[in-house]
C-alpha positions as CSV (number, residue, x, y, z in Angstrom):
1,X,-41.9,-4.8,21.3
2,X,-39.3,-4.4,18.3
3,X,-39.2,-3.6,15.0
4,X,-37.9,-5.3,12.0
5,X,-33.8,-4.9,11.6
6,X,-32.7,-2.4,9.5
7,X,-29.6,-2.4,6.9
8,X,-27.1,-3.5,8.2
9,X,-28.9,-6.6,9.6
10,X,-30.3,-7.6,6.3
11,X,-26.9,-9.3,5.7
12,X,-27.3,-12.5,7.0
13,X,-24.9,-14.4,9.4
14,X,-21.1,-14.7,8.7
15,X,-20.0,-17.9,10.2
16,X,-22.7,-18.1,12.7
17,X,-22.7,-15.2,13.8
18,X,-26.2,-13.3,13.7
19,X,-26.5,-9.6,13.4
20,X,-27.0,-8.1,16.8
21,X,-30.2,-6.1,16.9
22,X,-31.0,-3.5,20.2
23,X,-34.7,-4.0,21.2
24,X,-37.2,-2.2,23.7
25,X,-39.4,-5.3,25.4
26,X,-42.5,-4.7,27.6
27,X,-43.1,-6.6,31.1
28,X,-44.9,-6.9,33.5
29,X,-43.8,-5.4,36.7
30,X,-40.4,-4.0,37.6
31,X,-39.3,-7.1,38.8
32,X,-39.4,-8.7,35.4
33,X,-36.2,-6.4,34.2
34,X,-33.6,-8.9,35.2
35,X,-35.5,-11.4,32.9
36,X,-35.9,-9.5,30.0
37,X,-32.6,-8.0,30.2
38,X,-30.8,-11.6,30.8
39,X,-32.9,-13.8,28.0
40,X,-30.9,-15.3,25.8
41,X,-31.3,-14.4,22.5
42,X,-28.6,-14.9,19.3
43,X,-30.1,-11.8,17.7
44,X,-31.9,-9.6,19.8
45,X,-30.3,-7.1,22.8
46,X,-32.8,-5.7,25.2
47,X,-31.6,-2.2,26.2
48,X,-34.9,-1.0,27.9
49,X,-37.8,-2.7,29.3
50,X,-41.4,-0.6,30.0
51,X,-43.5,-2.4,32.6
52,X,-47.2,-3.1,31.4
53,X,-49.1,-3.0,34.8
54,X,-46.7,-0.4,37.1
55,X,-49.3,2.5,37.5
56,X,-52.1,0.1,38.2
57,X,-50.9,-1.3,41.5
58,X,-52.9,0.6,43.7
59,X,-55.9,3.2,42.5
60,X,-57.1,4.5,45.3
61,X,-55.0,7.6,48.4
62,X,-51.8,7.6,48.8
63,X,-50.6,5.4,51.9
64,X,-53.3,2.5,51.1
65,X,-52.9,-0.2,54.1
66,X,-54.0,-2.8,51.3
67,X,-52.0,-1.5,48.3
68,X,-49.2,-4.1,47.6
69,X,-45.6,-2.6,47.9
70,X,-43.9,-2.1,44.7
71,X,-40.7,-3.4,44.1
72,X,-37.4,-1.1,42.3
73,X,-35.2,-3.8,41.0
74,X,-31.2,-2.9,41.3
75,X,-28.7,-2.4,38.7
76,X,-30.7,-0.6,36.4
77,X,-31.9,2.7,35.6
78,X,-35.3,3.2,36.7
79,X,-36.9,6.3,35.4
80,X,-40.1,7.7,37.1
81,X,-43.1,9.3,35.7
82,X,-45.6,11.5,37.4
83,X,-49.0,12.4,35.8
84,X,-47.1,11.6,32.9
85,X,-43.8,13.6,33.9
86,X,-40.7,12.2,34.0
87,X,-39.2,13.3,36.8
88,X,-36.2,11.4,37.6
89,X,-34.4,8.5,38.7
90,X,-35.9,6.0,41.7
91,X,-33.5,3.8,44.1
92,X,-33.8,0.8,44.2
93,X,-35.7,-0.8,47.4
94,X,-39.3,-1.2,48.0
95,X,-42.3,1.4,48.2
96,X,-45.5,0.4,50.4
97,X,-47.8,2.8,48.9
98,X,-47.5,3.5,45.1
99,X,-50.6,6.1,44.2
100,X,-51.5,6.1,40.7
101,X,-50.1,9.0,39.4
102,X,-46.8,7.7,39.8
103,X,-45.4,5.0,37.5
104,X,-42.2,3.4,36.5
105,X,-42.0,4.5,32.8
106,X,-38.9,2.7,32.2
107,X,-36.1,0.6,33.0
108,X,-32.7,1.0,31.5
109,X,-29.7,-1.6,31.3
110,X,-26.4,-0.4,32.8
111,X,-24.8,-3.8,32.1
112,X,-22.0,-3.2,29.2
113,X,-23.1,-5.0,26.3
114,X,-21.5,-6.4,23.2
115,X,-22.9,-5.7,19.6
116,X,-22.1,-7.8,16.9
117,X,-22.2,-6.3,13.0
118,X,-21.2,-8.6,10.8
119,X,-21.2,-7.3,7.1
120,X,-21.4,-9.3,4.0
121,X,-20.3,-9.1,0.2
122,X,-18.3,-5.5,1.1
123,X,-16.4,-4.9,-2.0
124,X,-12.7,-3.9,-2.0
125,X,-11.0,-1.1,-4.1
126,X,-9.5,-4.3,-6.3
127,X,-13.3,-5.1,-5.9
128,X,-13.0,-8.4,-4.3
129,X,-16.4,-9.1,-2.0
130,X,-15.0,-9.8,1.4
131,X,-17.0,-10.7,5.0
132,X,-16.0,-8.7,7.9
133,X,-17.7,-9.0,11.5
134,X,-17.2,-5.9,14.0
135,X,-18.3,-6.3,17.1
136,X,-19.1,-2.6,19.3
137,X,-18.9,-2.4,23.3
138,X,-21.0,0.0,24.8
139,X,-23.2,0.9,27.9
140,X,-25.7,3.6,28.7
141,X,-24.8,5.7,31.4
142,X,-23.3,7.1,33.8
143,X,-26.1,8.1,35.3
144,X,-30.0,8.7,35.0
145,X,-29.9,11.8,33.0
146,X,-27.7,9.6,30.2
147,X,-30.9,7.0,30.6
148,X,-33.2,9.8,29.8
149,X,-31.1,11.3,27.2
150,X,-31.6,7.7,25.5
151,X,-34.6,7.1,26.0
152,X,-36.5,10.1,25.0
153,X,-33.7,11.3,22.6
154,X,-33.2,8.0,20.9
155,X,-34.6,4.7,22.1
156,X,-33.5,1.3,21.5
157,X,-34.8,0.8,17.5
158,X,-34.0,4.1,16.2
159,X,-30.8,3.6,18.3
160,X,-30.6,0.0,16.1
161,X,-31.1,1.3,13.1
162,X,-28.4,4.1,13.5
163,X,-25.4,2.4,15.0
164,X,-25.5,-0.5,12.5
165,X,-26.2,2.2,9.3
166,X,-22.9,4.2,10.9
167,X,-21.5,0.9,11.5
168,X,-22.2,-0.7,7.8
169,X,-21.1,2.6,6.1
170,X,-17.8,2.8,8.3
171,X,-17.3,-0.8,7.5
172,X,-17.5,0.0,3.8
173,X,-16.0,3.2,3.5
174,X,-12.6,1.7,5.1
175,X,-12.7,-1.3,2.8
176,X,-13.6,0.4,0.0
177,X,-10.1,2.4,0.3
178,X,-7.8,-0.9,0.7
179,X,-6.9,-4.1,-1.8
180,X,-8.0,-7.3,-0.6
181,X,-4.3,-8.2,0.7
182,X,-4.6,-5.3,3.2
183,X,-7.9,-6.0,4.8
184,X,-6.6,-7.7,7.6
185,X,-3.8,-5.0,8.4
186,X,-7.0,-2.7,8.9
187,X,-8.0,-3.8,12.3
188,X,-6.5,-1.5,14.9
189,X,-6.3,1.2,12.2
190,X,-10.1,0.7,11.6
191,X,-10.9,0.4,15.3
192,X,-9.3,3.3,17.0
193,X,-11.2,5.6,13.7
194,X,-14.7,3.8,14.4
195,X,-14.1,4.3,18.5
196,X,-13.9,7.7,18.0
197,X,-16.5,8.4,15.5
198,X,-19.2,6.2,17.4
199,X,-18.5,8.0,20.4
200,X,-18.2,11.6,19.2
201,X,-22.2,10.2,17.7
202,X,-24.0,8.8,20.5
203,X,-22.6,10.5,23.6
204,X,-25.2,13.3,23.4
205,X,-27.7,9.9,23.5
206,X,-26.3,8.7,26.6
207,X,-24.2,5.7,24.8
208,X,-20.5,5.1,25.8
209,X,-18.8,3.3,23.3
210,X,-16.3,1.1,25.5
211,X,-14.9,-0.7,22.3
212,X,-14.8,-1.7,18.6
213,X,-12.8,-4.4,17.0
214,X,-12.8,-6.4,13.3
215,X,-13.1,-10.0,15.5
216,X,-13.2,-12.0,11.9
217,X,-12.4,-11.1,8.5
218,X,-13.1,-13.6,5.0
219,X,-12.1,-13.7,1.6
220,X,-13.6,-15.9,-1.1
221,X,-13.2,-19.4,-0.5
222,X,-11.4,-19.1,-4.2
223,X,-9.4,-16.3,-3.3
224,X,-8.3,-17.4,0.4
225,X,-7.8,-21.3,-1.2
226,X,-4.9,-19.1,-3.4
227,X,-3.9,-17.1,-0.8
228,X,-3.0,-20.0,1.3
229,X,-1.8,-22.0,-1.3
230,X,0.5,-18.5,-2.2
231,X,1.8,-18.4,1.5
232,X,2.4,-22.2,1.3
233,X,4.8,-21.6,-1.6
234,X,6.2,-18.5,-0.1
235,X,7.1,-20.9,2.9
236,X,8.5,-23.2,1.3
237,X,10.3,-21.0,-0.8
238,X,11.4,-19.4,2.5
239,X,12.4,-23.1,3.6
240,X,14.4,-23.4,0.5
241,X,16.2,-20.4,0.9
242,X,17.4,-21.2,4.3
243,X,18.5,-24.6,3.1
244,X,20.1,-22.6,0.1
245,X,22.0,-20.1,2.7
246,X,23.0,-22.9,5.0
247,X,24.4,-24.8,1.8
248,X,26.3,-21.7,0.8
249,X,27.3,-20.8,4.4
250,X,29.1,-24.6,4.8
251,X,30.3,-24.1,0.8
252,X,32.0,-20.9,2.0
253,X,33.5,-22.4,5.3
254,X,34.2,-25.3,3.6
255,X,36.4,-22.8,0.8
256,X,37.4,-20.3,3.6
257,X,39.3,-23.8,4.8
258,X,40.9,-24.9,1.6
259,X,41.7,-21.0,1.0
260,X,43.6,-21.1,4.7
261,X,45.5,-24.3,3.7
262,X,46.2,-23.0,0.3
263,X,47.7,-20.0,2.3
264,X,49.6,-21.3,4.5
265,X,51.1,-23.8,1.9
266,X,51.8,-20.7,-0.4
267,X,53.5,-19.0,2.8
268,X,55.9,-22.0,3.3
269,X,57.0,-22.2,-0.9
270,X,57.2,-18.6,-0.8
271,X,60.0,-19.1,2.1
272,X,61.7,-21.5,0.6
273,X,61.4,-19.4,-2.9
274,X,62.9,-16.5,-0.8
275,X,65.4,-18.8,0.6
276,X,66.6,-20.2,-3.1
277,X,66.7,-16.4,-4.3
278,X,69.4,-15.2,-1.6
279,X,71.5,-18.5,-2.3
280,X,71.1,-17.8,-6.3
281,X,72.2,-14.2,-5.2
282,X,75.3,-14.9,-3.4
283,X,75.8,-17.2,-6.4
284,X,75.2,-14.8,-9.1
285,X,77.1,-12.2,-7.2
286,X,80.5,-14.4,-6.8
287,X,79.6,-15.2,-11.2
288,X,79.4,-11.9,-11.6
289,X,83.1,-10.5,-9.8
290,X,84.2,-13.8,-12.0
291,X,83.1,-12.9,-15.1
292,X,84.0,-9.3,-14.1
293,X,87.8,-9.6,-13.7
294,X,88.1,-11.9,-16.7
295,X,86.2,-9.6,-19.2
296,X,89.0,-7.0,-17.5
297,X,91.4,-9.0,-19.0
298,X,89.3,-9.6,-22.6
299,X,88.7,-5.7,-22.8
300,X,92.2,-4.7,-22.7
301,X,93.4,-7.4,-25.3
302,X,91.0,-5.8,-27.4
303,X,91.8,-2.4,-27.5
304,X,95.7,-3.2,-28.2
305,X,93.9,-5.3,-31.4
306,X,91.6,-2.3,-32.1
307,X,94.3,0.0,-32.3
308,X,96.0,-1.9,-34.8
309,X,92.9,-2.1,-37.2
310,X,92.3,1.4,-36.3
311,X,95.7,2.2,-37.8
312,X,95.5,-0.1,-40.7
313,X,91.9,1.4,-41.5
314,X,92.9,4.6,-41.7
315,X,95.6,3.8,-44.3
316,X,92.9,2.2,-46.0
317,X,90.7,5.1,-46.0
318,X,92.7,7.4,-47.7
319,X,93.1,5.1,-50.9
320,X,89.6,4.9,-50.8
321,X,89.0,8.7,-50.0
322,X,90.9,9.1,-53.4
323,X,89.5,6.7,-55.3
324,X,86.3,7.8,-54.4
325,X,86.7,11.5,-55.2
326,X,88.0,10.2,-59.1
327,X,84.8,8.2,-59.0
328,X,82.6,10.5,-58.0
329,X,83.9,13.3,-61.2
330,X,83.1,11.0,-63.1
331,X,79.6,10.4,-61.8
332,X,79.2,14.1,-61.8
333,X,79.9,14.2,-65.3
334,X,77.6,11.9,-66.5
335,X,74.6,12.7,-64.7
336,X,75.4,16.9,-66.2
337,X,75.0,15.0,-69.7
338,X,71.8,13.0,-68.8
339,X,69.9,16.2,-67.4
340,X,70.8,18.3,-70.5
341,X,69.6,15.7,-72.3
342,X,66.0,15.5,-70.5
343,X,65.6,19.2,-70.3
344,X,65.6,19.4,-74.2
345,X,63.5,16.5,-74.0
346,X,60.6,18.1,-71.9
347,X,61.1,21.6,-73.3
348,X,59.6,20.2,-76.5
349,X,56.9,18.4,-75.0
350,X,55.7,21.6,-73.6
351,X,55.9,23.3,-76.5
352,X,54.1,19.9,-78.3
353,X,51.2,20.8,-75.2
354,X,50.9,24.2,-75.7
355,X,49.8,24.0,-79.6
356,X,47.4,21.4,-78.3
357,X,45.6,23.3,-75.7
358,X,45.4,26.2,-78.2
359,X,43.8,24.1,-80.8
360,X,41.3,22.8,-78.2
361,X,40.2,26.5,-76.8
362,X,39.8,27.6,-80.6
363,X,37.2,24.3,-80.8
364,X,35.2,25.0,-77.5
365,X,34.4,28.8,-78.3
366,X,32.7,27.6,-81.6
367,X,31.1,24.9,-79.8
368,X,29.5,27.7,-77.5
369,X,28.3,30.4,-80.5
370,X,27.2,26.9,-81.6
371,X,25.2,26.7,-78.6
372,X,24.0,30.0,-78.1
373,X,22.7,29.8,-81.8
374,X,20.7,26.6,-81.6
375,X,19.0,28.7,-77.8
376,X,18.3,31.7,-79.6
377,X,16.7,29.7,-82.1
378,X,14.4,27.6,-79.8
379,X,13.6,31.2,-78.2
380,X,12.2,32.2,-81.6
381,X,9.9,28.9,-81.7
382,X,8.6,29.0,-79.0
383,X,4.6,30.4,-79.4
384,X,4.7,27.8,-82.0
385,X,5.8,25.2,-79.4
386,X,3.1,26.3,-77.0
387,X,0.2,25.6,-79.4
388,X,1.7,21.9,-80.4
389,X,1.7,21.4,-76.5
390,X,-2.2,22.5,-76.0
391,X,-3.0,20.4,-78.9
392,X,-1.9,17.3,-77.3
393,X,-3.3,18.2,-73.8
394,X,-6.5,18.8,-75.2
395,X,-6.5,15.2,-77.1
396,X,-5.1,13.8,-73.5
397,X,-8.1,14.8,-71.8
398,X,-10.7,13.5,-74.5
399,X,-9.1,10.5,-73.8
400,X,-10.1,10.4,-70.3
401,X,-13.3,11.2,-70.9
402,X,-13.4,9.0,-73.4
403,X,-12.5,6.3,-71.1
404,X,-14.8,7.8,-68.3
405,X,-17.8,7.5,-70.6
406,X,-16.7,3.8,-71.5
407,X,-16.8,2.8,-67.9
408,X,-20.4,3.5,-66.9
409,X,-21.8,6.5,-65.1
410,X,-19.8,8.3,-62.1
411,X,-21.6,11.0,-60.1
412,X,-19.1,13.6,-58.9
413,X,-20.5,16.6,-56.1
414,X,-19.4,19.2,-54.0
415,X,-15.9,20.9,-54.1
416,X,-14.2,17.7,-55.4
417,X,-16.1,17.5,-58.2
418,X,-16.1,20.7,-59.5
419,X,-12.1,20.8,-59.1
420,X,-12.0,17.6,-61.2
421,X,-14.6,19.2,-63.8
422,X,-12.3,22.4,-63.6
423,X,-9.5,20.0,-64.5
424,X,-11.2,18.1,-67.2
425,X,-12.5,21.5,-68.8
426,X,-10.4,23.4,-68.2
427,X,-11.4,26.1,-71.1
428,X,-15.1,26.2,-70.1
429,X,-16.9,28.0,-67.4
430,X,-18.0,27.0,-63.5
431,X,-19.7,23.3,-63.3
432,X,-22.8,23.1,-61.1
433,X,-22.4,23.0,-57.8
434,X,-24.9,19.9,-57.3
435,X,-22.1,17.6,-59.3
436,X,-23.2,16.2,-62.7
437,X,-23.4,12.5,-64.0
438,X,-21.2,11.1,-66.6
């Protein structure tokens, strides 16, 4: 007997795999365990099996010639009840007389079983609905007092309805934290956290939690046909890149050869350069011891001719030093006469300026009383000026309202209004404070 699955195994299958749900089942005698225990079933895990007919095998005194022996099946916990009681776990073998107050209340698996969770639709943190299936390991055990622990503590639907709500909200939770591209780098992180978790929950129930692994995890079909299409193109972009190095890596072998060659031929012209520039040396040396003595020979040739022009040129210089002091008198002479000349000249310029300058100073200080005149004049108007300028404000704004009036009614209120009515009338008292129409 079962209930109906809880949360987690509302979802639905995810790729054929059905949510795994733990079941209690009733049978007949003992020996029906194995059965129960080994049906197969996509969906449903037996955990415990409660036979129907175990206290009724023999009603009468204990050590009943006719009673039929009862039967404890092996590899399984087998927890006994008397008047009710528990009172512990039976070994497996066969009992000739079974009196009624005794009963085999139930029957625990010890095999290791495998739960399967899968969860649809769980939404990522770049919410993207992905399907992940987790399948959980576990056994009850080690021994009979874990059995009772699960059995009276627990049992197998409320012990359903737990592990796949911790399960579902684990699932979540962890997704919920990632982008989609990092879902499946989650599964050892994810397993080793749930592993420990689980265990630390159901231990005091008697469950051992062996294992927990993400077996499958899904994208869209739109999103994972992009994805693959994405690492397709990444591939070949990788494939093109290696085709690109390998181009450059026989590009630069290929130059690395030429650049040798090149070398080496530089090497040998520079020798041969070298070998041309300690010939043209030798050369230019023996030139040079040539040219040497026979610019010797030039040299002295012309020092005995420069001594001779020296000689001449100094004759020369004293006609000229003589002809040049004469010339220069009367230089001197003529240039005294031109500055007298000029001096006169600009003396009575300056004089010419200063009577000029005069003249203009006399003008400017009449100019000013001129000035001051016409302002103290304009000081005496001014209350007269004052009322001219009121005059024409005052026609000003009977032109605006003038025009105001013209243009159809305006309604004017609150502070606005009374500054522009202030503005407007400026000579009368406070407007309403309501606003008026115009």
């Amino acid at each position: 007997m079962h209930t109906q699955g809880s949360y987690g195994q509302d979802q639905g299958a995810f790729n054929g795999v059905q949510h795994s749900q733990c079941v209690q089942r009733r049978i007949l005698l003992p020996t029906g365990a194995a059965e129960a225990f080994n049906r197969v079933d996509d969906r449903e895990i037996c955990l415990v099996a409660v036979p129907s007919s175990a206290d009724s095998c023999c009603f009468g005194l204990c050590c009943c010639p006719c009673a039929p022996p009862m039967a404890i099946p092996s590899g399984y916990f087998v927890l006994k009840q008397t008047w009710s009681k528990h009172q512990g776990e039976m070994d497996p073998g066969c009992v000739f007389c079974w009196p009624f107050w005794n009963k085999i209340s139930h029957i625990v698996n010890k095999a290791t079983v495998t739960y399967s969770a899968p969860s649809r639709q769980v939404p990522t943190a770049d919410n993207v609905m992905v399907d992940i299936n987790l399948s959980v390991t576990f056994s009850i055990g080690p021994d009979g007092d874990a059995a009772y622990d699960f059995v009276y503590k627990i049992g197998a639907e409320r012990f359903d309805e737990f592990l796949s709500n911790v399960v579902e909200e684990g699932i979540r939770g962890l997704v919920y934290g990632v982008t989609h591209d990092r879902v499946n780098d989650l599964r050892e992180e994810f397993a080793m956290g749930m592993l420990k978790s689980l265990s630390s929950t159901f231990a005091p129930y008697g469950v051992i939690i062996r294992s927990v692994k993400i077996t499958e995890t899904a994208l869209p079909r739109s999103l994972a046909s992009l994805l693959e299409e994405t690492t397709t193109f990444r591939t070949r972009i990788a494939e093109k890149a290696k085709k690109h190095e390998n181009a450059i890596r026989v590009l630069s072998d290929q130059a690395s050869q030429e650049l040798e060659t090149i070398c080496r031929t530089n090497a040998r012209r520079e020798q041969d350069l070298l070998a041309q520039c300690q010939r043209y040396e030798i050369e230019h040396k023996e030139r040079v011891d040539e040219l040497t003595g026979a610019s010797t020979v030039r040299e002295m040739e012309a020092k005995s001719a420069m001594e001779v022009q020296i000689a001449r040129a100094k004759g020369d210089f004293d006609v000229a030093a003589k002809e040049g002091e004469r010339e220069a008198e009367m230089i001197l002479r003529g240039a005294q006469i031109e500055c007298d000349k000029r001096k006169f000249t600009v003396e009575e310029q300056a004089r010419v300026r200063i009577l000029e300058s005069e003249a203009k100073l006399a003008a400017a200080k009449n100019n000013a009383d001129a000035l001051v005149a016409v302002a103290e004049a304009e000081n005496n108007s001014t209350k007269g000026l004052e009322t001219k300028r009121k005059y024409e404000l005052e026609w000003q704004r009977l032109s605006v309202l003038k025009d105001l009036a013209s243009t159809g009614r305006r309604f004017f209120s609150g502070p606005a209004g009374q500054s522009m009515l202030r503005e407007m009338a400026p000579g009368e008292g406070k407007g309403p404070s309501s606003g008026k129409y115009f």
